[in-house]
Biopython code that builds the backbone (N, CA, C, O; Angstrom):
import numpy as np
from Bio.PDB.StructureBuilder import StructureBuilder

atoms = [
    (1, "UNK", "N", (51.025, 99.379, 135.224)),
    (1, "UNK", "CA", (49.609, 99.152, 135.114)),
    (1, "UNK", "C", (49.262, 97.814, 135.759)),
    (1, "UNK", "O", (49.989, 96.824, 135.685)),
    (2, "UNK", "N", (48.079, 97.865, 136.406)),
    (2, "UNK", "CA", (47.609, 96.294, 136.905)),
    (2, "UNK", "C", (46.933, 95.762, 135.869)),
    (2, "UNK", "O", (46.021, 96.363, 135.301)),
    (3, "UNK", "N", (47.483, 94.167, 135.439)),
    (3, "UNK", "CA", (46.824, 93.546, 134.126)),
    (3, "UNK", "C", (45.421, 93.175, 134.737)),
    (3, "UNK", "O", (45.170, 93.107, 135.940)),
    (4, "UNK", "N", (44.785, 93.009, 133.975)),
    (4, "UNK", "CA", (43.106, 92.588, 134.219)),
    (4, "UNK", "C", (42.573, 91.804, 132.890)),
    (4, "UNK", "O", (43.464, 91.845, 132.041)),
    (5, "UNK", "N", (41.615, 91.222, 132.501)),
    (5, "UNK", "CA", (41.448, 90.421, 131.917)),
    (5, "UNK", "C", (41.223, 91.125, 130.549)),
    (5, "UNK", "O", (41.871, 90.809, 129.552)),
    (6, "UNK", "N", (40.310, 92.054, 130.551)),
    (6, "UNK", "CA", (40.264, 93.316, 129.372)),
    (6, "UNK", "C", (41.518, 93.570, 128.871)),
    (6, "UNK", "O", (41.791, 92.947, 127.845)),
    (7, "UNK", "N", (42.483, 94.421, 129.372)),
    (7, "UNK", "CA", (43.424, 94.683, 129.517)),
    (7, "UNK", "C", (44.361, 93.790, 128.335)),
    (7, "UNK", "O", (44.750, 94.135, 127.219)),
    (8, "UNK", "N", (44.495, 92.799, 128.919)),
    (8, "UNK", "CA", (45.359, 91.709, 128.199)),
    (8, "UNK", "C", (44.434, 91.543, 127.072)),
    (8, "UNK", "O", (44.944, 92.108, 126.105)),
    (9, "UNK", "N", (43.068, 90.914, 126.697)),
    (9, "UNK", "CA", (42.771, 90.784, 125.867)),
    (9, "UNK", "C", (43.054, 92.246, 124.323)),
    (9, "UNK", "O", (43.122, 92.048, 123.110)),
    (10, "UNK", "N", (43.138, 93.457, 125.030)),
    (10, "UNK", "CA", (43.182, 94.722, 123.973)),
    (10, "UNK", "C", (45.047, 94.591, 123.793)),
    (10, "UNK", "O", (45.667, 95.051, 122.834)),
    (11, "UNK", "N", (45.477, 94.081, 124.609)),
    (11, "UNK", "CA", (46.768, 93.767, 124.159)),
    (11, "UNK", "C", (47.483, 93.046, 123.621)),
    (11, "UNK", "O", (48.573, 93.415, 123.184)),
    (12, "UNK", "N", (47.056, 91.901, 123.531)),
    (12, "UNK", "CA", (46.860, 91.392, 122.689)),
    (12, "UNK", "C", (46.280, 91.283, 121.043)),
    (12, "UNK", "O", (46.643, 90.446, 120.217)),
    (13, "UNK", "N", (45.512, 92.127, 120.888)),
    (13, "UNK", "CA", (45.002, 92.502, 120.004)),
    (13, "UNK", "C", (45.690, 93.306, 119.030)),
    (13, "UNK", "O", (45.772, 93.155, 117.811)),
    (14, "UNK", "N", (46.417, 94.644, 120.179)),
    (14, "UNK", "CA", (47.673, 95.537, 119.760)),
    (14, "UNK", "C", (48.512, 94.541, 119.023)),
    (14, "UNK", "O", (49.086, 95.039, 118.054)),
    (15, "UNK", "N", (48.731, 93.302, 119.215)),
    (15, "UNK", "CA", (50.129, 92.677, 118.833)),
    (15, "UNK", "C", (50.322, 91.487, 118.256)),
    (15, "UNK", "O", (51.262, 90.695, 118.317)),
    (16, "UNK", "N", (48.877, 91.465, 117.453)),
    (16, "UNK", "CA", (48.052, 90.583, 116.505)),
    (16, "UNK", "C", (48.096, 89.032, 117.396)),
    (16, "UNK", "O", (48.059, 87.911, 116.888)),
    (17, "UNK", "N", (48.147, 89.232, 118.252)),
    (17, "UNK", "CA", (48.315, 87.697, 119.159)),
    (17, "UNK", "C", (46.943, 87.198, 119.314)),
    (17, "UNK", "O", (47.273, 86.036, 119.552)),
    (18, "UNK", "N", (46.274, 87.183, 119.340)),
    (18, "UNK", "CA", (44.737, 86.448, 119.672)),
    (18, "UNK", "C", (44.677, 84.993, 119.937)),
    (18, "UNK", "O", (44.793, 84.089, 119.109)),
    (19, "UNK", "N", (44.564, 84.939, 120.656)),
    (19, "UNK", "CA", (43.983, 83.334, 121.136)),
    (19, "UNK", "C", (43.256, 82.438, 120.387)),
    (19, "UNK", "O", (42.054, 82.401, 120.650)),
    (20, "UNK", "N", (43.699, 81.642, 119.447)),
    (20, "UNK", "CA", (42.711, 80.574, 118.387)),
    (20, "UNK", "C", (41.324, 80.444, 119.273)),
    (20, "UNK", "O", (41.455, 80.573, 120.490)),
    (21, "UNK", "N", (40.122, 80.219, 118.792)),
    (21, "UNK", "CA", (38.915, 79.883, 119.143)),
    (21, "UNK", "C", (39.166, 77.987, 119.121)),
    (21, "UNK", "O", (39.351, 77.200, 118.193)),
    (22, "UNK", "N", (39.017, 77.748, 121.153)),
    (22, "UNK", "CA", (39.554, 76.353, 121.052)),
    (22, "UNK", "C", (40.913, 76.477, 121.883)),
    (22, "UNK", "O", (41.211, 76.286, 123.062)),
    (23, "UNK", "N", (41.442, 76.787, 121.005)),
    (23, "UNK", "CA", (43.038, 77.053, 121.944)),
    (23, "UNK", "C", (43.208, 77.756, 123.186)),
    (23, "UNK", "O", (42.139, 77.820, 123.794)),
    (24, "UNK", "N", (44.397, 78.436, 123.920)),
    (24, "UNK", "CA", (44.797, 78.447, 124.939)),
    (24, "UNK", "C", (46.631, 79.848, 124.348)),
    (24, "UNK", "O", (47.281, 80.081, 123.329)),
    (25, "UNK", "N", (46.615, 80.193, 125.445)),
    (25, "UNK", "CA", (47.701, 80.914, 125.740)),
    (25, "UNK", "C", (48.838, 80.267, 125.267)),
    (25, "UNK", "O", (49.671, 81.035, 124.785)),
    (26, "UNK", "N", (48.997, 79.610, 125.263)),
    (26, "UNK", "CA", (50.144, 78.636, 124.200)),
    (26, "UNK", "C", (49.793, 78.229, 122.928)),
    (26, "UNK", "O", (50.282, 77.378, 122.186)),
    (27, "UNK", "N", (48.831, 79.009, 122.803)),
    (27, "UNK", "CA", (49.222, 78.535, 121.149)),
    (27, "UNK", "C", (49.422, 80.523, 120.405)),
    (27, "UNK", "O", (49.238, 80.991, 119.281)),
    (28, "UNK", "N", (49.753, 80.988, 121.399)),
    (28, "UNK", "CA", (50.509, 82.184, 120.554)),
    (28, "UNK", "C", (51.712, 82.861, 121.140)),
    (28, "UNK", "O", (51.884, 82.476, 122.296)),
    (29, "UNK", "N", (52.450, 83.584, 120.812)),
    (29, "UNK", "CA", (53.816, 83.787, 120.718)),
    (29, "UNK", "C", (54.073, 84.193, 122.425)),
    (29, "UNK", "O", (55.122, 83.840, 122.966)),
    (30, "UNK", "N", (53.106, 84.892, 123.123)),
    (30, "UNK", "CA", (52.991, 85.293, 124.773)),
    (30, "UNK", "C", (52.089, 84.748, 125.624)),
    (30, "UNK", "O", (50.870, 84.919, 125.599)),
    (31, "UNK", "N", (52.798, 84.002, 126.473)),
    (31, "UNK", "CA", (51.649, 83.108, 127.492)),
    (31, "UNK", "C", (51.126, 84.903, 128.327)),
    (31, "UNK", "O", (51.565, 86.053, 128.334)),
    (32, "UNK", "N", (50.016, 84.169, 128.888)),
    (32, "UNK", "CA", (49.353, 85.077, 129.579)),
    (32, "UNK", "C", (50.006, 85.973, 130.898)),
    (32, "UNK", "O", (49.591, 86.957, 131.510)),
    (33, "UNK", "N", (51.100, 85.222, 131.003)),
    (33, "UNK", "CA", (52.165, 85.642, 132.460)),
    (33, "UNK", "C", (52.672, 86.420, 131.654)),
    (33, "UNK", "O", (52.751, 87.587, 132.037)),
    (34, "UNK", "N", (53.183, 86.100, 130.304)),
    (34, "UNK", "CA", (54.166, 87.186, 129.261)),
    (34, "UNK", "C", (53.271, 88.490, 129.142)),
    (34, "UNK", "O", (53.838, 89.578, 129.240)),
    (35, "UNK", "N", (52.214, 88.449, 128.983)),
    (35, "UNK", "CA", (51.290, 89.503, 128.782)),
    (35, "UNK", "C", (51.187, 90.437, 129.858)),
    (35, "UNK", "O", (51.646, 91.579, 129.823)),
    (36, "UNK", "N", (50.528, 89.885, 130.886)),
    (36, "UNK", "CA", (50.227, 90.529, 132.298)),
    (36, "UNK", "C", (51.587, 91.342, 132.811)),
    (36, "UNK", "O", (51.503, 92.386, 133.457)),
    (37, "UNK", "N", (52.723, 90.787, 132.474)),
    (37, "UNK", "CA", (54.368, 91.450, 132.821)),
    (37, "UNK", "C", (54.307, 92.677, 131.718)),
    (37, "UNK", "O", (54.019, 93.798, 132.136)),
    (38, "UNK", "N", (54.484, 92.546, 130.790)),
    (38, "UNK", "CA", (54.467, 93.578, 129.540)),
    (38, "UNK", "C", (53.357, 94.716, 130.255)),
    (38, "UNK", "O", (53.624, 95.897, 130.035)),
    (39, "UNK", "N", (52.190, 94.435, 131.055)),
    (39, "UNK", "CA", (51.408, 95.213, 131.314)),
    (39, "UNK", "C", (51.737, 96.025, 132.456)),
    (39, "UNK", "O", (51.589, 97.237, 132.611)),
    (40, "UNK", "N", (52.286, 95.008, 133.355)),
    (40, "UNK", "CA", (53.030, 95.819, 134.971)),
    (40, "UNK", "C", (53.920, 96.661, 134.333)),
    (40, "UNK", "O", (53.455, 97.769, 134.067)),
    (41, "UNK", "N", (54.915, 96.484, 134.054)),
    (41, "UNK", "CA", (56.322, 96.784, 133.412)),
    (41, "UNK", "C", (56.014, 98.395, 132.926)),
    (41, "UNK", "O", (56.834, 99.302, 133.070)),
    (42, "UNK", "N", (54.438, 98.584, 132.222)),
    (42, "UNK", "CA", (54.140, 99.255, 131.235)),
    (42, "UNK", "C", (53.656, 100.856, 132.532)),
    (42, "UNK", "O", (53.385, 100.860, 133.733)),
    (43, "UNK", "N", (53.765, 102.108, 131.378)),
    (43, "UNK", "CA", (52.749, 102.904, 132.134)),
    (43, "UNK", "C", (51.238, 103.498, 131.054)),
    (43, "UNK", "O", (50.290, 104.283, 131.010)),
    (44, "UNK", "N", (51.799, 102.652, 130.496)),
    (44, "UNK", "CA", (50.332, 102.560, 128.899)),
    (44, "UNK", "C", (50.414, 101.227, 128.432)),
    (44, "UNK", "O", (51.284, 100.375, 128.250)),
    (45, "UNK", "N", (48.714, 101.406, 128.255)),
    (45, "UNK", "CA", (48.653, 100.075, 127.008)),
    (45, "UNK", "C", (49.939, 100.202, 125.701)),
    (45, "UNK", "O", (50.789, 99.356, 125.421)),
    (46, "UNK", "N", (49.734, 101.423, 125.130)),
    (46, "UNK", "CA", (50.813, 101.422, 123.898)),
    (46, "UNK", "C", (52.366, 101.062, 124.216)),
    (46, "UNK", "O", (53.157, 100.418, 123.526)),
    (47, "UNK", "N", (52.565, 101.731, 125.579)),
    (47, "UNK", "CA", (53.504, 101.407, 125.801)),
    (47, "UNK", "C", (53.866, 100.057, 125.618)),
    (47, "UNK", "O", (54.790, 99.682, 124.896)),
    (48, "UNK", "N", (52.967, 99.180, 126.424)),
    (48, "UNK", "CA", (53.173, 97.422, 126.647)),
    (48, "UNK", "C", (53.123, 97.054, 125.158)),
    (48, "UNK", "O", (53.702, 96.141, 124.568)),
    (49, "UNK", "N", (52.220, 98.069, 124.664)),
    (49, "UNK", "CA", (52.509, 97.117, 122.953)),
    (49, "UNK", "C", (53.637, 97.658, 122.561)),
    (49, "UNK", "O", (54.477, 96.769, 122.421)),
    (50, "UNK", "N", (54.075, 98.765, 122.303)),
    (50, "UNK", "CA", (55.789, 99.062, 121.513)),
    (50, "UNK", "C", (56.335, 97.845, 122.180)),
    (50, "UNK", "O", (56.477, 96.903, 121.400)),
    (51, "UNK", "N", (56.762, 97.559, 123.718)),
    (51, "UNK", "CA", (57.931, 96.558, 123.881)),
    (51, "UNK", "C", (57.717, 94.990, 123.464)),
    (51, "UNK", "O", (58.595, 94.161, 123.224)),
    (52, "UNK", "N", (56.224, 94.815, 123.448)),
    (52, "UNK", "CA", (55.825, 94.081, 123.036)),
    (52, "UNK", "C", (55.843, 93.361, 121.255)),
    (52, "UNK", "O", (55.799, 92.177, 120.921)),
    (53, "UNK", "N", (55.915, 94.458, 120.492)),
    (53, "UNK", "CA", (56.503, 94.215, 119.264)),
    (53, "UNK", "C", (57.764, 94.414, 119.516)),
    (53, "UNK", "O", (57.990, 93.334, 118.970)),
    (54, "UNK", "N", (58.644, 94.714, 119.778)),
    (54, "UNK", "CA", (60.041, 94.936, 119.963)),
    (54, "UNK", "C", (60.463, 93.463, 120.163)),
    (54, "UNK", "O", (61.194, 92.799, 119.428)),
    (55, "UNK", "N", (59.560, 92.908, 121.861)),
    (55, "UNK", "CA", (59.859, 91.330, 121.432)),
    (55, "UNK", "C", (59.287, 90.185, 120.150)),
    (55, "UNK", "O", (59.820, 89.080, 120.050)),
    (56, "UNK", "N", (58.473, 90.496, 119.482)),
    (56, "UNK", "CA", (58.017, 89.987, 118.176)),
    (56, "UNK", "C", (59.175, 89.681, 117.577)),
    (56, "UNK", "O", (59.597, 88.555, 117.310)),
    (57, "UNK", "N", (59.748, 90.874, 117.343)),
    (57, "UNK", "CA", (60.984, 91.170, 116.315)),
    (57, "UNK", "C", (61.868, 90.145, 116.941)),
    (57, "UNK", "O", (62.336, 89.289, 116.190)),
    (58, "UNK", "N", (62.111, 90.116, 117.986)),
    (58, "UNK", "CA", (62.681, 88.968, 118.255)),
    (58, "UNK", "C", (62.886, 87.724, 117.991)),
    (58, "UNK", "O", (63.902, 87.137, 117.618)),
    (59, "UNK", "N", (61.701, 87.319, 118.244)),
    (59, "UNK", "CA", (61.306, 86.160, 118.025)),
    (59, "UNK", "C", (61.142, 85.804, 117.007)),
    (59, "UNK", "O", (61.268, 84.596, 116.804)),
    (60, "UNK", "N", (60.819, 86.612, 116.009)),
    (60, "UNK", "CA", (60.198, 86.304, 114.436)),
    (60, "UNK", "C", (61.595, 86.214, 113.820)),
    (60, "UNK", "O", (61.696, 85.782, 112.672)),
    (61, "UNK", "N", (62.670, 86.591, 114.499)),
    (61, "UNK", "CA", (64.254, 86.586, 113.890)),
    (61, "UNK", "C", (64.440, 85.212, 114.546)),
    (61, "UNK", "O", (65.080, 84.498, 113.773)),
    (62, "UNK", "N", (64.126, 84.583, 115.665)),
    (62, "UNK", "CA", (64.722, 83.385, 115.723)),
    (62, "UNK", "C", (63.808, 82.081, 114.881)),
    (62, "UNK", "O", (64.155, 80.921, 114.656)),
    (63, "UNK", "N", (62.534, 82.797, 114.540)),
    (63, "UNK", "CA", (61.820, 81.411, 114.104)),
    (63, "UNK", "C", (61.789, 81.486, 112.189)),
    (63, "UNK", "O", (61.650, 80.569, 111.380)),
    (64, "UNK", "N", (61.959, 82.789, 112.001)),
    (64, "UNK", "CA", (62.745, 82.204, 110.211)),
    (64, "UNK", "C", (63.936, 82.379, 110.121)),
    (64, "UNK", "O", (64.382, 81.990, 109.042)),
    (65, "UNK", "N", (64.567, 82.747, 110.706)),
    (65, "UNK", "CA", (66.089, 82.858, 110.229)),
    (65, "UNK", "C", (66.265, 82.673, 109.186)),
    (65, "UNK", "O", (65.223, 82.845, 108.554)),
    (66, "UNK", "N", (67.381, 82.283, 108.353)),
    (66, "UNK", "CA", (67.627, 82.864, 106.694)),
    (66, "UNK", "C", (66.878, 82.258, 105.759)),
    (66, "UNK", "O", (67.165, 82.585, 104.608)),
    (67, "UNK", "N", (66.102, 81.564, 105.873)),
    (67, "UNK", "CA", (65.781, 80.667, 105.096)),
    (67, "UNK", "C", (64.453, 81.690, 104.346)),
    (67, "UNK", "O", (63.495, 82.169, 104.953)),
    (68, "UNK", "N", (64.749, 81.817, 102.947)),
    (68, "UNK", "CA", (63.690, 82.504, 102.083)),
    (68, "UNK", "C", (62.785, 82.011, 101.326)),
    (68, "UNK", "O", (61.623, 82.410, 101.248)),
    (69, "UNK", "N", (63.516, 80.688, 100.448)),
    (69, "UNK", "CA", (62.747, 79.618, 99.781)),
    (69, "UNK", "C", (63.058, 78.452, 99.900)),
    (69, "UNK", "O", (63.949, 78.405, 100.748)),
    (70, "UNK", "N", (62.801, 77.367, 99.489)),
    (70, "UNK", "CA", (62.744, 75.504, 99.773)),
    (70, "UNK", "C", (61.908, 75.274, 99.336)),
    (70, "UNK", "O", (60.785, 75.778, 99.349)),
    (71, "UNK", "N", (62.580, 73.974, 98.596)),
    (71, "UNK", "CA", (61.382, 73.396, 97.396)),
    (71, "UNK", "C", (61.978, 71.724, 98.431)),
    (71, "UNK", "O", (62.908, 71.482, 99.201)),
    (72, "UNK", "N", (60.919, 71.003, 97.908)),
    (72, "UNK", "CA", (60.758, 69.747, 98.457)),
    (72, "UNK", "C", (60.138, 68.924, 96.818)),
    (72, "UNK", "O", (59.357, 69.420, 96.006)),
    (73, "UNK", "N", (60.714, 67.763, 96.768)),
    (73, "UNK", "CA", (60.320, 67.617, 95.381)),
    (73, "UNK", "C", (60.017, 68.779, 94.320)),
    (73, "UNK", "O", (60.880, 69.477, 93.788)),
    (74, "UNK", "N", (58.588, 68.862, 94.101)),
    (74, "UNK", "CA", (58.331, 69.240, 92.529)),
    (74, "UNK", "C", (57.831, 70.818, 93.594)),
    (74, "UNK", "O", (58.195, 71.893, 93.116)),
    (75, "UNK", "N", (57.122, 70.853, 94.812)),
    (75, "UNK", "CA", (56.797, 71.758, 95.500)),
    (75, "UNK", "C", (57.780, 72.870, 95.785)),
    (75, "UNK", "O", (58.934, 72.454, 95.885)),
    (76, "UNK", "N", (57.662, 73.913, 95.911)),
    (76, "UNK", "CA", (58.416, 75.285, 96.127)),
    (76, "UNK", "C", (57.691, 75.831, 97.257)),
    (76, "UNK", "O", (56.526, 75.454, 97.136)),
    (77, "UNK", "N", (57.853, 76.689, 98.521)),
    (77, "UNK", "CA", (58.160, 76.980, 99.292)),
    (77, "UNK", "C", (58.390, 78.607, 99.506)),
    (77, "UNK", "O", (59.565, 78.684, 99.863)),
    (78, "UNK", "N", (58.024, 79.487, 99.475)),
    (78, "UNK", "CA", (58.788, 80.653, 99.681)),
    (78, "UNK", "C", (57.879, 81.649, 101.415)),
    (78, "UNK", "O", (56.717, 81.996, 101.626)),
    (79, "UNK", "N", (59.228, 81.765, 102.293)),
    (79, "UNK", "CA", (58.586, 82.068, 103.448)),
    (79, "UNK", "C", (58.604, 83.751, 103.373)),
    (79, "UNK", "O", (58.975, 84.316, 102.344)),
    (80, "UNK", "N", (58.244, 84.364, 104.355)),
    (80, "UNK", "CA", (58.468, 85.706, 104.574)),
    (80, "UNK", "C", (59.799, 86.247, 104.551)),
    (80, "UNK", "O", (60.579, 85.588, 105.238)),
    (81, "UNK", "N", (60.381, 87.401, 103.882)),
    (81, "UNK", "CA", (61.943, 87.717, 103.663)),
    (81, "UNK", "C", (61.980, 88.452, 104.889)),
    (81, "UNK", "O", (61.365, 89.518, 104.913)),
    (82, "UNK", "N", (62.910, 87.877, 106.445)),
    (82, "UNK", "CA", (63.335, 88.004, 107.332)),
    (82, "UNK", "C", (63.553, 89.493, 107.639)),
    (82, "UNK", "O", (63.517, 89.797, 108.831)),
    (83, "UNK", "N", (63.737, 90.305, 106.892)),
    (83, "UNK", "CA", (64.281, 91.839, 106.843)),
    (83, "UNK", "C", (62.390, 92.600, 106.753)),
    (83, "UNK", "O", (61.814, 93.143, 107.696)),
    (84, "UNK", "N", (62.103, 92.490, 106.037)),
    (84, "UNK", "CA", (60.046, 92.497, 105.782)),
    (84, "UNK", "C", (59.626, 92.141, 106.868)),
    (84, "UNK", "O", (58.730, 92.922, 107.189)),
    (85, "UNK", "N", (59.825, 91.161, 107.844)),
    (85, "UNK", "CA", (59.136, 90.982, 108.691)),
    (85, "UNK", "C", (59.702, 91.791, 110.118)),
    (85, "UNK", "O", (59.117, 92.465, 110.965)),
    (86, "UNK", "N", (61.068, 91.394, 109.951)),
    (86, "UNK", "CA", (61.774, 92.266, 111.040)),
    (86, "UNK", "C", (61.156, 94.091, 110.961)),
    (86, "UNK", "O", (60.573, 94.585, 111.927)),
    (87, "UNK", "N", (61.320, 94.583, 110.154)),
    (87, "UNK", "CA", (60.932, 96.227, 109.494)),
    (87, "UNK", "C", (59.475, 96.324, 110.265)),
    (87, "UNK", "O", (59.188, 97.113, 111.165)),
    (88, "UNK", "N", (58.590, 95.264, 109.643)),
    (88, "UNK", "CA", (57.398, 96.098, 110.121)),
    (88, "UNK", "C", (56.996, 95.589, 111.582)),
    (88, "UNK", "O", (56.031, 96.183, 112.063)),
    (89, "UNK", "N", (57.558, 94.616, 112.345)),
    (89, "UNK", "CA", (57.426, 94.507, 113.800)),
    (89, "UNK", "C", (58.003, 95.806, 114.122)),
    (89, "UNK", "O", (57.087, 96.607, 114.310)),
    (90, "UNK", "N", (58.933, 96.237, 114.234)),
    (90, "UNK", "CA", (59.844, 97.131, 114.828)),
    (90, "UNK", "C", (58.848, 98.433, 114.164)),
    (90, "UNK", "O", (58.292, 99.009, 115.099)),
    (91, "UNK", "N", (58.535, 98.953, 113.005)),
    (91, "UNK", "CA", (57.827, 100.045, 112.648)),
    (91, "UNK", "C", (56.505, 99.856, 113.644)),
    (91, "UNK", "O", (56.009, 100.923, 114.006)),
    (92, "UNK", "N", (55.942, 98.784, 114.078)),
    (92, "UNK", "CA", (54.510, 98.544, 114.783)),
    (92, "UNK", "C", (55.237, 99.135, 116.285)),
    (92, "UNK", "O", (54.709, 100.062, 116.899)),
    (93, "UNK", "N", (56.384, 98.529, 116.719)),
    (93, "UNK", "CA", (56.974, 99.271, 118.121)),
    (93, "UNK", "C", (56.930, 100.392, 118.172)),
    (93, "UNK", "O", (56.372, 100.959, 119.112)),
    (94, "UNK", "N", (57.729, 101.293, 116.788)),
    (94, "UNK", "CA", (57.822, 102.700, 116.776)),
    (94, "UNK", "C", (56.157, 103.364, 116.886)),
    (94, "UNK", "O", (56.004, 104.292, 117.679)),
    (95, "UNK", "N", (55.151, 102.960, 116.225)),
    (95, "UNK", "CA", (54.013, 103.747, 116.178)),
    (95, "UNK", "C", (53.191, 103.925, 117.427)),
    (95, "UNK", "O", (52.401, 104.820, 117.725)),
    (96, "UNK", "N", (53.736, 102.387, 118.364)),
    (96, "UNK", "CA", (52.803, 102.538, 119.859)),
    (96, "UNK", "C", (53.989, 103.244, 120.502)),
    (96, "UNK", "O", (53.572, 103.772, 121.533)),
    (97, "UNK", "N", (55.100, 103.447, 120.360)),
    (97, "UNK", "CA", (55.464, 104.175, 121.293)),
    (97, "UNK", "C", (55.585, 105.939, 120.716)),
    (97, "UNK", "O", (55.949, 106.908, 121.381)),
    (98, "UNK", "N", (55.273, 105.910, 119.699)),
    (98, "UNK", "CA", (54.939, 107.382, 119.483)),
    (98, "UNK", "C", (52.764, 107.870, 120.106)),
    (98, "UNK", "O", (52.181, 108.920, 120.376)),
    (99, "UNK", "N", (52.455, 106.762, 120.061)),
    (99, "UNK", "CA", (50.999, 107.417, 120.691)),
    (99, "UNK", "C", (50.762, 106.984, 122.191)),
    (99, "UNK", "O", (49.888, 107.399, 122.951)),
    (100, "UNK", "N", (51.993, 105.819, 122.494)),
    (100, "UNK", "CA", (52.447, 106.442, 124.435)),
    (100, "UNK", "C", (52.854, 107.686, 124.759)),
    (100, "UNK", "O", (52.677, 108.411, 125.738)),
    (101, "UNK", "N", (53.567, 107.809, 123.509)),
    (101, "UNK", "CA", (54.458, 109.500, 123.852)),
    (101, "UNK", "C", (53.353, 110.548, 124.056)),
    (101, "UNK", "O", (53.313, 111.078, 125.167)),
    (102, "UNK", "N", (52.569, 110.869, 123.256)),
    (102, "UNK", "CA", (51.470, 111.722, 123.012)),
    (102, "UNK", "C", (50.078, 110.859, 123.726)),
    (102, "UNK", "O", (49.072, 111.486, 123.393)),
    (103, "UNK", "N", (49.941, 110.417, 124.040)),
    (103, "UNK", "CA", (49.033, 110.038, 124.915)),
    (103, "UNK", "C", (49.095, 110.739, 126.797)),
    (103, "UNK", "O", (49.314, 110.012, 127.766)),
    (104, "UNK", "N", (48.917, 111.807, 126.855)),
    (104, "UNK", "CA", (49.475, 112.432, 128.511)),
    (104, "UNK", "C", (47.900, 112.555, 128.862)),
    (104, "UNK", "O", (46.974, 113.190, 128.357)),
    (105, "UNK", "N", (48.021, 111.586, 130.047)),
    (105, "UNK", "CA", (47.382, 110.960, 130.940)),
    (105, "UNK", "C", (46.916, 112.520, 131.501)),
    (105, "UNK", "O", (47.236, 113.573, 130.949)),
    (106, "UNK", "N", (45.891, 112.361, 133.017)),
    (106, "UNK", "CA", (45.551, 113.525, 133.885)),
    (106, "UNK", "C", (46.472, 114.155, 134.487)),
    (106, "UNK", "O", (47.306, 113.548, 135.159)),
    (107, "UNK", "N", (46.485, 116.022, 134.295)),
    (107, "UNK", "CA", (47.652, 116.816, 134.857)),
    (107, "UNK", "C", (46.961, 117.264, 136.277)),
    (107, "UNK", "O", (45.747, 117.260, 136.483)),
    (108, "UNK", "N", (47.965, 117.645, 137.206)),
    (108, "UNK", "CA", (47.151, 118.330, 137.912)),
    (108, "UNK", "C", (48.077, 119.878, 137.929)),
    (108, "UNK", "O", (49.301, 119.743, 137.954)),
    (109, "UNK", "N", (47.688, 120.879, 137.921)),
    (109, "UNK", "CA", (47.895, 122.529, 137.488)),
    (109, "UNK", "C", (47.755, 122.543, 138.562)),
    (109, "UNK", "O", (46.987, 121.691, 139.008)),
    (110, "UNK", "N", (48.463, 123.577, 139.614)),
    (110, "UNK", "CA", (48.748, 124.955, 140.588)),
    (110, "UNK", "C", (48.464, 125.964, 140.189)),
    (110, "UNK", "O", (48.889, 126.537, 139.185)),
    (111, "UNK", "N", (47.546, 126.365, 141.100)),
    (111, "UNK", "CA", (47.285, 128.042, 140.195)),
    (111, "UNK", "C", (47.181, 128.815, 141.807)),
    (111, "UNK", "O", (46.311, 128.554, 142.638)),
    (112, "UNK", "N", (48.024, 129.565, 141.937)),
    (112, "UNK", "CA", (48.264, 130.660, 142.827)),
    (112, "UNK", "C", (47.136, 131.809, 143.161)),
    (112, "UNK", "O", (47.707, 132.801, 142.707)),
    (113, "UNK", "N", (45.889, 132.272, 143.677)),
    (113, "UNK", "CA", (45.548, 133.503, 143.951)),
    (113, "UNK", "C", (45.852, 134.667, 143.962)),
    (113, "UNK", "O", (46.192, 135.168, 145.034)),
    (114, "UNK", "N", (45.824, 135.355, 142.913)),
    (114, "UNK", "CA", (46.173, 136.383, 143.041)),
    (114, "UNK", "C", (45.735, 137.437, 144.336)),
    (114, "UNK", "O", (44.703, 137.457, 145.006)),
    (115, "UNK", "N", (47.306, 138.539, 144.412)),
    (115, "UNK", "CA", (46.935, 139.323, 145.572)),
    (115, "UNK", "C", (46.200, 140.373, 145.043)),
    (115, "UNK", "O", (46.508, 141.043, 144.057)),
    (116, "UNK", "N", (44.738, 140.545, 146.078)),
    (116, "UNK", "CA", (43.771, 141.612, 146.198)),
    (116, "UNK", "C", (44.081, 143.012, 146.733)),
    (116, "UNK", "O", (44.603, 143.068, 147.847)),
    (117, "UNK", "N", (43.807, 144.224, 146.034)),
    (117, "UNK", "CA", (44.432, 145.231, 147.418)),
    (117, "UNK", "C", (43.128, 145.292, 148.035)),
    (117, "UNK", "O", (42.973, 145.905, 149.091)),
]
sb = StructureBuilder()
sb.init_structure("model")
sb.init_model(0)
sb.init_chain("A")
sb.init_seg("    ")
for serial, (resi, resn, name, xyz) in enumerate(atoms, 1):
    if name == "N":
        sb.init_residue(resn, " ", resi, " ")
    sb.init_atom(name, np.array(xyz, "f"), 0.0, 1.0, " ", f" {name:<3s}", serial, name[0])
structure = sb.get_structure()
């Protein structure tokens, strides 16, 4: 697909990334080059979003890693349980790439003339 400005913005959207009001392409998990690639790469929007959560999952595994709770003094701490977050990125991959699957674009049909006597 050719990215376009729409485009990226609904894909973003797919992949809860949104751009802070104020902010910039760096302040969420895919700069805009990350986006626009996910989009070439892609032959559907859903598509670009399944691989697109697929890399979430990624990432969301390198930025909590094991850590579940931490207290600091009298304060406690408890982050997202790494397996919960991993599950439903990867379930968000599975659902866009089941409505890429079923999403079939324009066919074009052959239809032969029948012979006249």
């Amino acid at each position: 697909m050719t990215p376009t400005v729409e485009l990226r913005t609904r894909l973003r959207k797919l992949l809860g990334e949104v751009i802070p009001a104020g902010g910039s392409d760096a302040d969420t998990r895919f700069l805009n080059s990350e986006i626009d690639q996910l989009l070439s790469d892609a032959d559907s929007l859903y598509r670009a979003a399944s691989t697109g959560w697929t890399i979430k999952a990624a990432q969301l595994q390198a930025e909590l890693g094991q850590i579940e709770e931490y207290s600091v003094g009298q304060e406690r701490y408890r982050v997202v349980n790494l397996q919960t977050a991993l599950r439903s990125a990867l379930d968000m991959a599975e659902r866009y790439a089941q409505l890429a699957a079923s999403s079939i674009g324009s066919m074009i049909i052959g239809v032969a003339p029948p012979e006249v006597l």
